[in-house]
PyMOL CGO cylinders between C-alpha atoms (Angstrom):
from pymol import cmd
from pymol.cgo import CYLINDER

trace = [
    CYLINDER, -49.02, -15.27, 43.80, -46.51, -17.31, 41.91, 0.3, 1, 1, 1, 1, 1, 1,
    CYLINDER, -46.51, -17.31, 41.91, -46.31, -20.98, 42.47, 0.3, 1, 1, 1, 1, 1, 1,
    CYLINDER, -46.31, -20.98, 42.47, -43.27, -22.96, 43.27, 0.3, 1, 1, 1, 1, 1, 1,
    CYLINDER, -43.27, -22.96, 43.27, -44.24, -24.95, 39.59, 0.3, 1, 1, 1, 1, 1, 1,
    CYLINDER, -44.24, -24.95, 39.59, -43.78, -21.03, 38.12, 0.3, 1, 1, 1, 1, 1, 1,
    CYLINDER, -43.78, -21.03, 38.12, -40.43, -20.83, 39.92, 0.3, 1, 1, 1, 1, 1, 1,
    CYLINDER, -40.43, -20.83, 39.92, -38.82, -23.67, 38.62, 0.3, 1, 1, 1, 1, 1, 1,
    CYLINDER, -38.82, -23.67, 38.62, -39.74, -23.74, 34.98, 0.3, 1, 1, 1, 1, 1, 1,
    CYLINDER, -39.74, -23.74, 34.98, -38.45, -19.85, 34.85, 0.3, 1, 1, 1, 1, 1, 1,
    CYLINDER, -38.45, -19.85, 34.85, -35.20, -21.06, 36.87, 0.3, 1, 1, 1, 1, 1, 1,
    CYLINDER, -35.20, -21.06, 36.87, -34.73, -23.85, 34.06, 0.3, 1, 1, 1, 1, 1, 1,
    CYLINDER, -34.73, -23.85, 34.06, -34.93, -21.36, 31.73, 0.3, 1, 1, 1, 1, 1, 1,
    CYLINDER, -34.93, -21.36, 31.73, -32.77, -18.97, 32.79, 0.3, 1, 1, 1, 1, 1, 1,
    CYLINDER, -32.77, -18.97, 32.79, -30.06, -22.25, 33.52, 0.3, 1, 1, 1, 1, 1, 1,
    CYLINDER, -30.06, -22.25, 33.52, -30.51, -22.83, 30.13, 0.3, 1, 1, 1, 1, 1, 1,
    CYLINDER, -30.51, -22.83, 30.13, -30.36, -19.26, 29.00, 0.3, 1, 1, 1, 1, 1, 1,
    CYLINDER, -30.36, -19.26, 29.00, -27.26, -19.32, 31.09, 0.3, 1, 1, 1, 1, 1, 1,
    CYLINDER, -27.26, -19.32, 31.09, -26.00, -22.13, 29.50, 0.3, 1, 1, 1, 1, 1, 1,
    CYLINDER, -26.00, -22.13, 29.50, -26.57, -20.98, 25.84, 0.3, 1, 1, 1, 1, 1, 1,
    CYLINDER, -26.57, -20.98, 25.84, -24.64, -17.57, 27.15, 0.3, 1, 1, 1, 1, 1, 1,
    CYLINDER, -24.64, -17.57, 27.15, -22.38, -19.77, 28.35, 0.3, 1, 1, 1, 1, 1, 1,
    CYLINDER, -22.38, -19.77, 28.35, -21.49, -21.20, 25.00, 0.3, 1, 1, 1, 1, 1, 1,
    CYLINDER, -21.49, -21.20, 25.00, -22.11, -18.30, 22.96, 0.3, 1, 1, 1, 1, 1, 1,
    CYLINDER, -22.11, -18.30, 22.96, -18.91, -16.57, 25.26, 0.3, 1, 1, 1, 1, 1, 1,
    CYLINDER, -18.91, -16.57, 25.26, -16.89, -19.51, 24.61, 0.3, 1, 1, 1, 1, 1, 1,
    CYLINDER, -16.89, -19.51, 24.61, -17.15, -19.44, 20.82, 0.3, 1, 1, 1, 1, 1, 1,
    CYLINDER, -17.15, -19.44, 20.82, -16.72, -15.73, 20.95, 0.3, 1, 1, 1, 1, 1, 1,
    CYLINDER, -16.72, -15.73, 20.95, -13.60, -16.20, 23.09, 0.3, 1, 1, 1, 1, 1, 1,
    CYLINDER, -13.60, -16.20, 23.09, -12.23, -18.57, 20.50, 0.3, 1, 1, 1, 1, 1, 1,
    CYLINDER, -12.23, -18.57, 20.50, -12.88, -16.37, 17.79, 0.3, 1, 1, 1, 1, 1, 1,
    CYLINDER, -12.88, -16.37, 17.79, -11.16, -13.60, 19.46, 0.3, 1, 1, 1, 1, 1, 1,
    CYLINDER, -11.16, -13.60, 19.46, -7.77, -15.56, 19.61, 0.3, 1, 1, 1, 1, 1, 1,
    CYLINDER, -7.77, -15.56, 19.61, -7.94, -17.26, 15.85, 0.3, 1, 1, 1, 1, 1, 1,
    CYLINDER, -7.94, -17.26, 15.85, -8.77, -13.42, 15.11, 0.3, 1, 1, 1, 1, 1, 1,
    CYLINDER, -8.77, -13.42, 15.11, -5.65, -12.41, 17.28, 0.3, 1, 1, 1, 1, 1, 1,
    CYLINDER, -5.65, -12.41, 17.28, -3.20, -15.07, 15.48, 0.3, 1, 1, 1, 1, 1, 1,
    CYLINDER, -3.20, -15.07, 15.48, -4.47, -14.38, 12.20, 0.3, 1, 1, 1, 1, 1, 1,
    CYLINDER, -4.47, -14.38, 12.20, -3.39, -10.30, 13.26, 0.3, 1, 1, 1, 1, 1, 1,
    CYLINDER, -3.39, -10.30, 13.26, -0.07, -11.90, 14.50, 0.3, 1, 1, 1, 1, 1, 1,
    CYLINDER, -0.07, -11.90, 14.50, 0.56, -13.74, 11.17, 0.3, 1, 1, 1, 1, 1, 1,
    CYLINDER, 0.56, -13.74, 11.17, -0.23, -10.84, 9.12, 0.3, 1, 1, 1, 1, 1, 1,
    CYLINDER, -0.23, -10.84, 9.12, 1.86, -8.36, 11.20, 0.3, 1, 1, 1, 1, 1, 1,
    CYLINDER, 1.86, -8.36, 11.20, 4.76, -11.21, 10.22, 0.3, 1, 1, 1, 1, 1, 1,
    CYLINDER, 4.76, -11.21, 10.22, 3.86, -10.71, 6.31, 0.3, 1, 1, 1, 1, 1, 1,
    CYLINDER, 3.86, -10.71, 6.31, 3.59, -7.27, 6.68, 0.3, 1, 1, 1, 1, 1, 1,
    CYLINDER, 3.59, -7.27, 6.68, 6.86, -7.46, 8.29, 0.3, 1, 1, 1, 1, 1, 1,
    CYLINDER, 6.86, -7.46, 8.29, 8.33, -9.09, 5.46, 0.3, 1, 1, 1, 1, 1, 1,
    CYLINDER, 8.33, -9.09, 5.46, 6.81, -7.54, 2.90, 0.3, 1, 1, 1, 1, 1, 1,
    CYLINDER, 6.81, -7.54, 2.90, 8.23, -3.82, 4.17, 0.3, 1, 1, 1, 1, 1, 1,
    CYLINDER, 8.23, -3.82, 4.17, 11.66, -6.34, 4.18, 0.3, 1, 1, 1, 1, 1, 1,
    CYLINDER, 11.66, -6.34, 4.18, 11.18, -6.86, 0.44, 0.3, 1, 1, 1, 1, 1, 1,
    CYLINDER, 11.18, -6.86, 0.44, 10.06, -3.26, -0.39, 0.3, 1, 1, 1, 1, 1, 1,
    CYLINDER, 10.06, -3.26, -0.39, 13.58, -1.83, 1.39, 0.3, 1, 1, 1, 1, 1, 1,
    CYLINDER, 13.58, -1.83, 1.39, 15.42, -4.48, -1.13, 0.3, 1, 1, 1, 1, 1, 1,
    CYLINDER, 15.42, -4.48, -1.13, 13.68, -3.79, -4.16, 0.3, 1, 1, 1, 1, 1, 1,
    CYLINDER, 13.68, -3.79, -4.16, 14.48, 0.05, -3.05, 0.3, 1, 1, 1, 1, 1, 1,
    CYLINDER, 14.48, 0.05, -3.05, 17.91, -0.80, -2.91, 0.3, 1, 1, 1, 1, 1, 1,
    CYLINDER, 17.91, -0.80, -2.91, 18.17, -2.90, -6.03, 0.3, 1, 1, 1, 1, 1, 1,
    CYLINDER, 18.17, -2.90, -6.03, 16.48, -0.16, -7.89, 0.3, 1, 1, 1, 1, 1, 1,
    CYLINDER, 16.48, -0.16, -7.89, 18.02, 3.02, -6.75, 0.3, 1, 1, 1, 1, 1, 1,
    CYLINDER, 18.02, 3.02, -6.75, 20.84, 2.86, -9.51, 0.3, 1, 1, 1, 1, 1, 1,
    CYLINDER, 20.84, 2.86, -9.51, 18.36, 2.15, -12.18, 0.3, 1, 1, 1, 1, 1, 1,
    CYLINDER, 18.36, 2.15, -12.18, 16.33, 5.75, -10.93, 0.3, 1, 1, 1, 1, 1, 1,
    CYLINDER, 16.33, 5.75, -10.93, 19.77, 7.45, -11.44, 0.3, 1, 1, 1, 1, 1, 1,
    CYLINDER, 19.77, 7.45, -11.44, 20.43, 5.87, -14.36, 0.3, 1, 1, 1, 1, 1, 1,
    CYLINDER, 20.43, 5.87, -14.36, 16.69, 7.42, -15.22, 0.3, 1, 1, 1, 1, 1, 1,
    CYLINDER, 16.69, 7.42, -15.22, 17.82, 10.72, -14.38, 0.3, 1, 1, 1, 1, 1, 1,
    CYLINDER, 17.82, 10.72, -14.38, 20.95, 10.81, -16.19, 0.3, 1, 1, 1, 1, 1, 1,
    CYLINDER, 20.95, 10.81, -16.19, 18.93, 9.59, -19.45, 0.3, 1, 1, 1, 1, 1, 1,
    CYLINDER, 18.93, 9.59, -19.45, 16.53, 12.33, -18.75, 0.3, 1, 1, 1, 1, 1, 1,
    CYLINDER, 16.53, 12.33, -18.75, 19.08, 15.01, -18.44, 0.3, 1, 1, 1, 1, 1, 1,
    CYLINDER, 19.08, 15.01, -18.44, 20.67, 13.49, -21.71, 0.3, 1, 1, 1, 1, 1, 1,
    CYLINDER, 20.67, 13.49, -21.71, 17.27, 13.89, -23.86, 0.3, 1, 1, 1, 1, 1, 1,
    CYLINDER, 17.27, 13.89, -23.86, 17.20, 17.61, -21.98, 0.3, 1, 1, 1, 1, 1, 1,
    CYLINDER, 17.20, 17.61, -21.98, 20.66, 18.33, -23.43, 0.3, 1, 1, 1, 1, 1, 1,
    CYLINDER, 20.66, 18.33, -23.43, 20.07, 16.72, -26.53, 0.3, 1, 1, 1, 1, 1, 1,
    CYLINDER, 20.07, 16.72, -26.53, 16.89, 18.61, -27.13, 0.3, 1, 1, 1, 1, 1, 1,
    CYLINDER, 16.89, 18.61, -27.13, 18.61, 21.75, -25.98, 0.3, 1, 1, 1, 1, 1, 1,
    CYLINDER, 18.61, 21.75, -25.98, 21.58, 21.11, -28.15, 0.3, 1, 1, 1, 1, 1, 1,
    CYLINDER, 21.58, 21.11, -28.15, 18.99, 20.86, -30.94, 0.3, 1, 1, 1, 1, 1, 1,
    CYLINDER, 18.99, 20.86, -30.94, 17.77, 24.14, -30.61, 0.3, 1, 1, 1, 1, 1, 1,
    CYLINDER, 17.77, 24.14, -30.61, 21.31, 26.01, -30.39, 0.3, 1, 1, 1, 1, 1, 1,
    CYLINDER, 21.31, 26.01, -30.39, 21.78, 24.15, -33.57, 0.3, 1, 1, 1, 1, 1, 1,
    CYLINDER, 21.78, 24.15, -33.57, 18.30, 25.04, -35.53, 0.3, 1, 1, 1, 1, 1, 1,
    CYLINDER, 18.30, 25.04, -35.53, 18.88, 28.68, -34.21, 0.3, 1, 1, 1, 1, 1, 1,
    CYLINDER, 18.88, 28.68, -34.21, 22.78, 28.53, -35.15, 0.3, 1, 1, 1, 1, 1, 1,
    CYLINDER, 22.78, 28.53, -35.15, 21.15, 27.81, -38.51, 0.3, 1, 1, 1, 1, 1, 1,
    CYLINDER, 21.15, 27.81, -38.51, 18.63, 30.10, -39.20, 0.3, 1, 1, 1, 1, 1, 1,
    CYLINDER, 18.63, 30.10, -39.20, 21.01, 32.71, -37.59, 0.3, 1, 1, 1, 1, 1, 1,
    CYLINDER, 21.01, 32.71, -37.59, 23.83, 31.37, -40.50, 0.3, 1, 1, 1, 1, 1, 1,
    CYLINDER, 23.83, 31.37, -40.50, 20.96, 31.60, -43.24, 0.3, 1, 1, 1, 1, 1, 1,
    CYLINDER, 20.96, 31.60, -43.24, 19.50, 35.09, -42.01, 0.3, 1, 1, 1, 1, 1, 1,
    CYLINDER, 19.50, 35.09, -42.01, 23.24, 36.19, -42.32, 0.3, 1, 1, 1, 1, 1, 1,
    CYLINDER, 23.24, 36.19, -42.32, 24.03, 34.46, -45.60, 0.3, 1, 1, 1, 1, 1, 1,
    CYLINDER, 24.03, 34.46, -45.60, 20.99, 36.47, -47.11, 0.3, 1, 1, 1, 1, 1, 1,
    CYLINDER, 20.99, 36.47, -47.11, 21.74, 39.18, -45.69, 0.3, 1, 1, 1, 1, 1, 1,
    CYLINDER, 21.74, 39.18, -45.69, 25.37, 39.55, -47.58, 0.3, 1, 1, 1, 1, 1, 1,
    CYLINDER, 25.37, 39.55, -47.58, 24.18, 38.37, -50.49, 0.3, 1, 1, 1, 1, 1, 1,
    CYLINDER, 24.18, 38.37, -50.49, 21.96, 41.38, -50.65, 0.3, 1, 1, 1, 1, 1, 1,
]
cmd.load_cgo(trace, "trace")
């Protein structure tokens, strides 16, 4: 049979277990709200950062089509290049052709 002695030193330990829990929840509750406004403040730099994105998007949208354009140019340009090289040979094909 357990004696009254028995009783009381596993009811001080489970006051003190209780206790420990006790503390162990309240840390863990603190935690969870510097964990909730560190989520808060990042949700405001994400915020601003998507901000900043949308004006660099902005600010850079006439450099893309001035991008374009200079890639069409070197198209043309390269295109040009070859009408003229096969403008040529066609002009020397024909030259030797009438001088023979």
């Amino acid at each position: 049979m357990t004696s009254q002695n028995d009783l009381d030193a596993t009811a001080a330990r489970l006051d003190a277990t209780l206790d420990q829990l006790g503390t162990v929840l309240a840390e863990l509750t603190t935690a969870v709200q510097e964990f909730k406004t560190s989520i808060a403040g990042f949700d405001g730099v994400v915020d601003k950062a998507d901000g900043l994105l949308a004006r660099a998007d902005k600010l850079l949208a006439p450099l893309a089509a001035t991008q374009q354009v200079g890639d069409q140019l070197k198209v043309a340009g390269a295109l040009a290049g070859q009408v003229a090289s096969a403008a040529v040979k066609k002009g020397v094909a024909a030259a030797k052709g009438a001088r023979s």
